[in-house]
N, C-alpha and C positions, 0 to 999 in steps of 0.2 A: 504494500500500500504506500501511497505518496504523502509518507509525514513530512508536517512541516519543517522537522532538523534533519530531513533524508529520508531513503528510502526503507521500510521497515519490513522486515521477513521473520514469519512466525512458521515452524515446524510444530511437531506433537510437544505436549509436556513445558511447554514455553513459559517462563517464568510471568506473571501477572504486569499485565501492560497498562496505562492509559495515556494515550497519546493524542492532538490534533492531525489533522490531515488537510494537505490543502490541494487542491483540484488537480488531477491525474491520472494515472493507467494504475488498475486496480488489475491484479492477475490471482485470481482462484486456482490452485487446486487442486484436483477432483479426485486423486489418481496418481499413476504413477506415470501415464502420459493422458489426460485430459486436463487441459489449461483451459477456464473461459477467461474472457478478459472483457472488464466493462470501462467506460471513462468515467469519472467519478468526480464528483463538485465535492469541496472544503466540508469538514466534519469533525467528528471525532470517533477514537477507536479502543476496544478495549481487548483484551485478552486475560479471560479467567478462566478458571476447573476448565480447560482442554478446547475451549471456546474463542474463537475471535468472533466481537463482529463491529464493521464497520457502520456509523450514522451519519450520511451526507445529506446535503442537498439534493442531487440528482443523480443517478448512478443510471448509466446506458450501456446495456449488452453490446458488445463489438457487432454482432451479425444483424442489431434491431435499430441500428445509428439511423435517422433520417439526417441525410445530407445536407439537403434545402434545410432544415431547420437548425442544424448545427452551425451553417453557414451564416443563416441570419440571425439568431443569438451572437457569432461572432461581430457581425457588421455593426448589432446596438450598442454590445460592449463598448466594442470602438470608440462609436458615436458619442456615446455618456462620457465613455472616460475623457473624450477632447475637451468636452464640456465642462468637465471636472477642471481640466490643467487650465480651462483657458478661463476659468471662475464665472461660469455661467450654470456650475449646478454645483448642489451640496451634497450631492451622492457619496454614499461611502469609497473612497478611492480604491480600499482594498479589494470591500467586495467586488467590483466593476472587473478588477484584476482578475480575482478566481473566475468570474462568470466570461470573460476573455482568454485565461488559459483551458476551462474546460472547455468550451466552444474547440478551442484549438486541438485539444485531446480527441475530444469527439472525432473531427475531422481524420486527424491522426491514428487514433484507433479503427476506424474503418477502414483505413484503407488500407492498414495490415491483414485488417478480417479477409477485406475482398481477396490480400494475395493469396491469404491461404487457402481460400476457397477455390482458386486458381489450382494451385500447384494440388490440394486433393483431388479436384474432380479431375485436372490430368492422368493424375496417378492411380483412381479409380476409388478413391478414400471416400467414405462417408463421413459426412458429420458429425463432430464427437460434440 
């Protein structure tokens, strides 16, 4: 998960966490070869009794990303944050930020999805 001091990796038995998270590539998992991967907005995260779990804003499965709307989430961002620098709004500058890097994640994370969906259905692979 994408904490905010780096990236944080929890295995079994993981000593008791509580950490912030700030918008990124969140990778589950499943198995010992079943990875999902979602993009994931700022939160917080815990790890107890053998349990992680992460609480964000908005968490997107790589293969369920709408483009067009990750796209235009990115362009508002934008937009606000200019607004912000250029003292024409009082928006939170940070927030504007995560809602601008997850947008970018978004973007980002699909279009890893799509390779891989490439290179399986070349190779005959089914979707894990």
């Amino acid at each position: 998960v994408p904490g905010a001091a780096g990236e944080i990796g929890v295995l079994a038995r993981h000593a008791p966490l509580i950490a912030t998270l700030k918008a990124g590539a969140t990778r589950v998992h499943l198995g010992r070869e079943q990875i999902v991967e979602y993009a994931t907005g700022p939160g917080f995260f815990t790890v107890q009794f053998d349990r992680a779990i992460a609480l964000v804003d908005d968490a997107v499965r790589a293969d369920q990303i709408d483009r067009e709307r990750a796209q235009q989430q990115l362009e508002e961002a934008k937009a606000e944050l200019e607004k912000v620098e250029q003292g024409e709004s009082s928006a939170d500058k940070w927030v504007l930020e995560q809602r601008l890097i997850h947008a970018e994640t978004q973007l980002e994370v699909a279009t890893g999805a799509a390779d891989i969906r490439t290179v399986r259905a070349r190779l005959g692979v089914g979707h894990r």
